[in-house]
Every structure is written in structure tokens, then in C-alpha cells.
C-alpha positions as CSV (number, residue, x, y, z in Angstrom):
1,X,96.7,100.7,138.6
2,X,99.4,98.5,140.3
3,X,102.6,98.9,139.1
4,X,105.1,95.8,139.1
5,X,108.2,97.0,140.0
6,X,111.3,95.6,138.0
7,X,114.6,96.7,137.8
8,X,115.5,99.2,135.0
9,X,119.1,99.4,135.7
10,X,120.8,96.4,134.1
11,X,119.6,95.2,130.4
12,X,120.8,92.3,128.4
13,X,120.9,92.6,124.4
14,X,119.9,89.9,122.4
15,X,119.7,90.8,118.7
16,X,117.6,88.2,116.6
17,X,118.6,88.8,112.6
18,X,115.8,87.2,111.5
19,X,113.6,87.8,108.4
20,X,112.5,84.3,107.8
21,X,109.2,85.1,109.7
22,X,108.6,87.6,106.7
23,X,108.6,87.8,102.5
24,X,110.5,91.2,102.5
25,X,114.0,91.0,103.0
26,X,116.2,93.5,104.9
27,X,115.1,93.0,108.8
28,X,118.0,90.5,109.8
29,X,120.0,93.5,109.4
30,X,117.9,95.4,112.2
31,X,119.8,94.4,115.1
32,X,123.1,96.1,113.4
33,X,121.2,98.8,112.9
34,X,120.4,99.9,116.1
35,X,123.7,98.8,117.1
36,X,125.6,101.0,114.6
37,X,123.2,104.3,116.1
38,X,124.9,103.9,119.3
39,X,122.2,101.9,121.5
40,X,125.2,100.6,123.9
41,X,126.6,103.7,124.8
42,X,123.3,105.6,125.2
43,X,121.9,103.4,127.3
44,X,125.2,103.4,129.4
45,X,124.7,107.1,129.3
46,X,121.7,106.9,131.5
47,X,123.2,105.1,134.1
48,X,122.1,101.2,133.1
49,X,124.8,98.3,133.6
50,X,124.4,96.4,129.8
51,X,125.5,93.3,128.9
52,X,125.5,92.5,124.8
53,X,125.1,88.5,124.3
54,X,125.6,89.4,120.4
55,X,123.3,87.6,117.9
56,X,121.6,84.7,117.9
57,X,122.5,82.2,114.6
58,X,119.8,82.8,112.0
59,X,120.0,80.5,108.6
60,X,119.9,82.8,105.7
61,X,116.4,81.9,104.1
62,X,118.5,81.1,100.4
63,X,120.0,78.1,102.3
64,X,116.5,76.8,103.4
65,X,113.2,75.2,101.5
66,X,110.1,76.4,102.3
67,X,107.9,73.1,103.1
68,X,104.5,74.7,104.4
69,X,103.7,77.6,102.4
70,X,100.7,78.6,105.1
71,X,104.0,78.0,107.5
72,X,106.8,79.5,105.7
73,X,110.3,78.5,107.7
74,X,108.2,76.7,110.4
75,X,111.3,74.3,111.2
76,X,113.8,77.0,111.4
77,X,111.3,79.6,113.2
78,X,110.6,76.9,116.3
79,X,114.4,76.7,116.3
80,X,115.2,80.1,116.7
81,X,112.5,81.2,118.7
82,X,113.3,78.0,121.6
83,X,117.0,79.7,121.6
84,X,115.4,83.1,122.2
85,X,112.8,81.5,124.8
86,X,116.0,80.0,127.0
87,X,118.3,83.2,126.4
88,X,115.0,85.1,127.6
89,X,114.5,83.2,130.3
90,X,118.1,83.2,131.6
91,X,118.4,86.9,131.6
92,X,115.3,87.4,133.9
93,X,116.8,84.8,136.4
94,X,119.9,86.4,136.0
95,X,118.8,89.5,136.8
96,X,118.1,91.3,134.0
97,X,115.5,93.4,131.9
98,X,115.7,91.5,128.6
99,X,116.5,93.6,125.4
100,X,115.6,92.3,122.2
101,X,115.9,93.0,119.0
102,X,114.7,91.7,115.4
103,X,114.4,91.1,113.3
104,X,110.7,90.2,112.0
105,X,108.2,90.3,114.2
106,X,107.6,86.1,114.5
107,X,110.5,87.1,117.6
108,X,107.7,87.5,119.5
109,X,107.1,83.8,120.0
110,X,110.4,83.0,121.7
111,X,110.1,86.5,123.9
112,X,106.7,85.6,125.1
113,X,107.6,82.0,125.9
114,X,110.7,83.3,127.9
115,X,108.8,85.2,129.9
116,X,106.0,83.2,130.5
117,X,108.7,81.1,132.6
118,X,109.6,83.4,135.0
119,X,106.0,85.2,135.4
120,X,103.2,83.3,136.4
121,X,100.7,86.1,135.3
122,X,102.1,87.9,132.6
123,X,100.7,91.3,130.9
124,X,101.1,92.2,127.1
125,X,101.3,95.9,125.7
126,X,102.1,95.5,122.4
127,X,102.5,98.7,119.6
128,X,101.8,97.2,116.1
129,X,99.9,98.6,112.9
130,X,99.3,95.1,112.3
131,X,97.4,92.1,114.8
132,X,100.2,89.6,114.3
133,X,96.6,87.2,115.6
134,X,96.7,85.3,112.3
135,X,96.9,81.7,112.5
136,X,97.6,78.9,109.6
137,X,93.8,78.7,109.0
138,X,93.3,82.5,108.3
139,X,96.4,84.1,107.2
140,X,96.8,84.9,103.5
141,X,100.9,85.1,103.0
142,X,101.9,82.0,105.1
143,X,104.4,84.5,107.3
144,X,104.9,83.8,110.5
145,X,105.5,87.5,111.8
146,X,102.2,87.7,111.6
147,X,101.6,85.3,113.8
148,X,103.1,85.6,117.3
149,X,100.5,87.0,119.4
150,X,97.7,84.4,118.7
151,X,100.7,81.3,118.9
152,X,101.4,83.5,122.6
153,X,97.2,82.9,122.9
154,X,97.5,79.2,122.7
155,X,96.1,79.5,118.7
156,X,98.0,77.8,115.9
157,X,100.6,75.1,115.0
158,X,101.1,73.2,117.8
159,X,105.1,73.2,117.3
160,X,105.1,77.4,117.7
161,X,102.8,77.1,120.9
162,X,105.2,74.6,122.2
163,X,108.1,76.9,122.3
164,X,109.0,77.2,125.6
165,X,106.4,74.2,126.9
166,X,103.1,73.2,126.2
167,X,99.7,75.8,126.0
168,X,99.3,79.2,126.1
169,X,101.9,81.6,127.6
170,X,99.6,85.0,128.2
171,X,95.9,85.7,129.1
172,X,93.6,87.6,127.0
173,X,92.6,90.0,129.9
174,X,96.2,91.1,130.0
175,X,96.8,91.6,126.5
176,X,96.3,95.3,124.6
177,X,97.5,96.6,121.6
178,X,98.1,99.8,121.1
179,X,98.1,101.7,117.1
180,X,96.3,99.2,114.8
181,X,95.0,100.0,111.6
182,X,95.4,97.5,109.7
183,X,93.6,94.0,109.9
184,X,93.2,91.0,107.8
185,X,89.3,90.5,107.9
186,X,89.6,87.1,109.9
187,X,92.5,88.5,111.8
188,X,89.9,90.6,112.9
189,X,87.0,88.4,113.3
190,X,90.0,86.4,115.8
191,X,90.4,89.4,118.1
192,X,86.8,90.3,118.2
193,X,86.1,86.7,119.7
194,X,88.8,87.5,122.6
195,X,89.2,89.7,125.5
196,X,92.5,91.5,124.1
197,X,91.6,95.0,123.9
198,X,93.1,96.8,120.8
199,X,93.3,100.9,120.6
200,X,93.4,101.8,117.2
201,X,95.0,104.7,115.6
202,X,91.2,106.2,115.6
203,X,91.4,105.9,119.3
204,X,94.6,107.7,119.9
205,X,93.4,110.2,117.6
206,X,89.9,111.1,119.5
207,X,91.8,110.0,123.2
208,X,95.0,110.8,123.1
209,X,98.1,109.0,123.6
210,X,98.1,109.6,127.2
211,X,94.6,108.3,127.9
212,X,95.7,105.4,125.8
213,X,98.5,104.4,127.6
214,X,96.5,104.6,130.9
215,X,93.7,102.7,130.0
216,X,96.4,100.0,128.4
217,X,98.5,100.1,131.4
218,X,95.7,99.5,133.5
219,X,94.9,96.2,131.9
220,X,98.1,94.9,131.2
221,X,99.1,95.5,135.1
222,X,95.8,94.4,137.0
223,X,96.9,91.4,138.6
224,X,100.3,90.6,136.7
225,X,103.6,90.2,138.1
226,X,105.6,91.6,134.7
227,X,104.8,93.4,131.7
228,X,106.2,92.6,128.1
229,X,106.5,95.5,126.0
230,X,107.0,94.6,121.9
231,X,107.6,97.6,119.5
232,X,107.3,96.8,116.4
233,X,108.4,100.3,114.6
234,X,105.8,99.8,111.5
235,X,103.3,101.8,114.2
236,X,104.9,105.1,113.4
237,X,103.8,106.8,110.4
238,X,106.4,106.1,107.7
239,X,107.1,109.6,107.4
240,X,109.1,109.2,110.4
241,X,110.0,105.6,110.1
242,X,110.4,104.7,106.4
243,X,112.7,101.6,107.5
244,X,110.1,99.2,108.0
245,X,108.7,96.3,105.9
246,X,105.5,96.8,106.0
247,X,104.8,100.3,106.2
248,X,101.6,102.1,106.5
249,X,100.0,105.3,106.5
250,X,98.7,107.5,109.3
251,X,100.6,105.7,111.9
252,X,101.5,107.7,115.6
253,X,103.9,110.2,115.0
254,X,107.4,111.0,116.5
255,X,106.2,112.8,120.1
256,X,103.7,109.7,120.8
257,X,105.9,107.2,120.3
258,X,108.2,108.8,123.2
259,X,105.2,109.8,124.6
260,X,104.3,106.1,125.5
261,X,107.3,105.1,126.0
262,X,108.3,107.6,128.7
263,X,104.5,106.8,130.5
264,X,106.5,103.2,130.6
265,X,109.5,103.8,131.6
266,X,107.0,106.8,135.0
267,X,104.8,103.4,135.5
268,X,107.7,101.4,136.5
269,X,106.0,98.1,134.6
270,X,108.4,96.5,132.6
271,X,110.0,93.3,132.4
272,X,110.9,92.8,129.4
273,X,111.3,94.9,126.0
274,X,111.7,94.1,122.1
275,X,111.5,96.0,119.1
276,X,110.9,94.6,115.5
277,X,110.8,95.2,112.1
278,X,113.7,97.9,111.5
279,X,114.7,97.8,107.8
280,X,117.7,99.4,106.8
281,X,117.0,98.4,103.4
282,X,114.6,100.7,103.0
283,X,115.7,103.0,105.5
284,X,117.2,106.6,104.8
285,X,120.2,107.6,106.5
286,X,119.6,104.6,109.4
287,X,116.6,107.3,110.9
288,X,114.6,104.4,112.1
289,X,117.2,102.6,113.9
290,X,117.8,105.8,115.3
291,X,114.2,106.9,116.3
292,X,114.4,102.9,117.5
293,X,117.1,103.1,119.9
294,X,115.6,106.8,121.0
295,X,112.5,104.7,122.1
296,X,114.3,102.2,123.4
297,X,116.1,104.9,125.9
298,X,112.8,106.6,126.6
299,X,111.3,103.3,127.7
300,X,114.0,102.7,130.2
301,X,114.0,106.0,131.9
302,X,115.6,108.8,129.9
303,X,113.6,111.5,130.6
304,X,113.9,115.4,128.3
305,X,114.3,117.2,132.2
């Protein structure tokens, strides 16, 4: 495996309080959240140089109609996610490791885009219990969280793929997710027709985490010049997470999670880094922000010894 160097030692925050992407309410809070469990000053602890650009400016869905229900918030989506894209794309040329958090998961558009800019070849490793592939001709609910990996593919509305330019911002070859278990039927038929490669919890049970994360970091860094990382925290089991909107049994447990993030953080590949989908809604006593911003840490270089 090649690893692609990239500085880990100065990080710009960009929270995205958005939950127009998805019909549960709660995740524009997320950002807060991970705020409030101290993510600044433990990142500073570890020796990285941060600079917090705030939030972006999210319309509260009550103030908005919804005018495509198979694209719910399209209009206010593209606008938000081109602000990410250009705030994304400015902290890489600035010198930074981009830091961003949701939010729903339809953040993923504007990330991707960002980066695509600055990296010719770009490599996906993206932790989800859910695809996000869906499209406007398969998906069931019309949210656009689950959407931002096939819109990153080049598949979809032609106003989401245009985020950031024209056509599609990653290669399948590139791309792997890492945790899935649970697929919309033509979600899956999509991914079955691609070259992603998706490790499902099945996987990481007979595997391991650590022969996961090789395998996946040997795909997303053959041939790439950077390495996007999206966490979206619905991958842990809710036992350990119960902050997330759509939460779902047998998910990777606390020591995995750190597991694959510290295997990161050794491999020296990222770029860039978001995490989705905290809830403190539904959260109890703000322990998913703080597993969160534990990740978070562990991803860039906080190691137990």
C-alpha cells in the first residue's frame, strides 16, 4: 500500500447544522454537540494548530417548502453543499486537513466536491450502516442523506452532481465502505453494478477490523493523491451510540471504531475528515458526541501509549 502523506498537524472546523438532507429532526444540533464535549481543546491537546470557521448558515426546514418529494430540500441542499464545496476547497489550499461536521449525512456532497478540486485522484473510505447510493429513481423517502455517495459517482440530479463543477468527483476503484448492513434492495442492486467495494458488518465479524481496514486502505490509496474519510456514527451499534437518527442494530462496537480510526491516523492517508449524523435528541448524556470527538482524536493521531 502507498500511503499519501498529508499533514495532520493543523485542522480547520467547519460544522454543517443541517438536517434538511433527513425526515428526523435533531442532527443540526450535532456540530454543538461535539463542540460542547470539548473537540477544540482535545485536539489542541495533541499537539494540532486548529482553526474553528464556526457554522455554516442552514435554513430551518419550517421556513422552507418541500417542492420534490423524491428531492426533499433540493434548492437549499445544492446551496449549502456549494458553500461547503468552496470552504472545503479553501482549507486544503490553505493548508489545512478539513474538519467537518454535520449534520445529516447529504454533507457528503459539498465535502466530496471540495476535495475533488484539490485532488486529481481522490480515494473514498467511508464507515456507514447505510449505502447513501440511492438516487431519485430508487430511493423510497425522498432524503437526500441518503444520497451523497452515488451524486459523488456522477448518479443522480444533475444540480447535486454539479456542486463543485460538472461530472463525477470520485472513481469507483477508490471507493470502500466499511460497516454496512443495511440496504434498500435497489440501493443494493446500484452498488452491485459498480466497483465500490463494501465490507459489511459480516465481514468485520469473520475478518476482523484490522484486516478490514487493510484491505480498504489498500484500495482507497492505490494510485490516489488524498483520502476522504466520512464517519457517519450510525455504524456503531446503538448501544454505544444511541444519538443517531437512524440507528441500527449489530453495528461495530466501541474498540473498532478506535480501532479504524487509529490504523488511519498509523497509515498516514488522510486529507480530509467528516462525521455525520450525531443526534443529541436522542442522545443520553451527549455520549455520542463524545465517543464522536474520541474518534475524531484517534483519527488524527492520539494514540493509548
Amino acid at each position: 500500500m502507498r500511503a499519501v502523506k498529508s499533514s495532520k498537524k493543523r485542522v480547520r472546523i467547519i460544522g454543517v447544522p443541517i438536517d434538511l438532507g433527513a425526515d428526523r429532526r435533531g442532527v443540526d444540533m450535532g456540530p454543538s454537540a461535539m463542540r460542547y464535549a470539548g473537540l477544540n481543546v482535545r485536539l489542541q491537546q495533541i499537539g494540532i494548530e486548529v482553526e474553528d470557521l464556526g457554522n455554516i448558515n442552514v435554513p430551518q426546514p419550517e421556513t422552507r417548502e418541500i417542492k420534490d418529494t423524491r428531492l426533499k430540500y433540493l434548492p437549499e441542499i445544492v446551496s449549502v453543499s456549494q458553500e461547503l464545496c468552496d470552504m472545503v476547497y479553501r482549507a486544503v489550499r490553505d493548508g489545512f486537513v478539513p474538519l467537518i461536521l454535520g449534520g445529516d449525512h447529504s454533507i457528503g456532497i459539498g465535502s466530496l466536491a471540495g476535495m475533488a478540486q484539490v485532488k486529481k485522484r481522490l480515494g473514498v473510505l467511508w464507515f456507514d450502516t447505510h449505502g447513501d447510493f440511492n438516487s431519485p429513481a430508487t430511493t423510497s423517502s425522498g432524503n437526500i442523506h441518503g444520497m451523497p455517495l452515488s451524486v459523488a459517482m456522477g448518479i443522480g440530479d444533475d444540480r447535486l452532481i454539479s456542486v463543485g463543477g460538472p461530472g463525477q468527483k470520485v472513481s469507483e476503484e477508490n471507493t470502500v465502505l466499511v460497516g454496512i448492513r443495511n440496504l434498500d434492495q435497489q440501493e443494493r442492486e446500484s452498488l452491485l453494478k459498480t466497483k465500490v467495494k463494501v465490507f459489511t458488518m459480516s465481514d468485520i465479524d469473520q475478518l476482523g477490523m484490522k484486516e478490514v481496514m487493510r484491505r480498504a486502505m489498500d484500495i482507497v490509496s492505490d494510485g490516489t493523491d488524498g483520502v476522504h474519510v466520512s464517519f457517519d456514527m450510525d455504524v456503531i451499534d446503538p448501544s454505544m451510540a444511541p444519538g443517531v437518527g437512524t440507528p441500527v442494530q449489530g453495528g461495530v462496537n466501541y474498540r473498532e471504531a478506535h480501532l479504524a480510526m487509529e490504523l488511519v491516523a498509523e497509515a498516514g492517508i488522510m486529507s480530509s475528515l467528516e462525521v455525520a449524523e450525531v443526534n443529541p435528541i436522542l442522545d443520553v448524556r451527549n455520549q455520542t458526541a463524545e465517543l464522536a470527538v474520541g474518534l475524531i482524536t484517534s483519527a488524527l493521531g492520539k494514540r493509548i501509549f
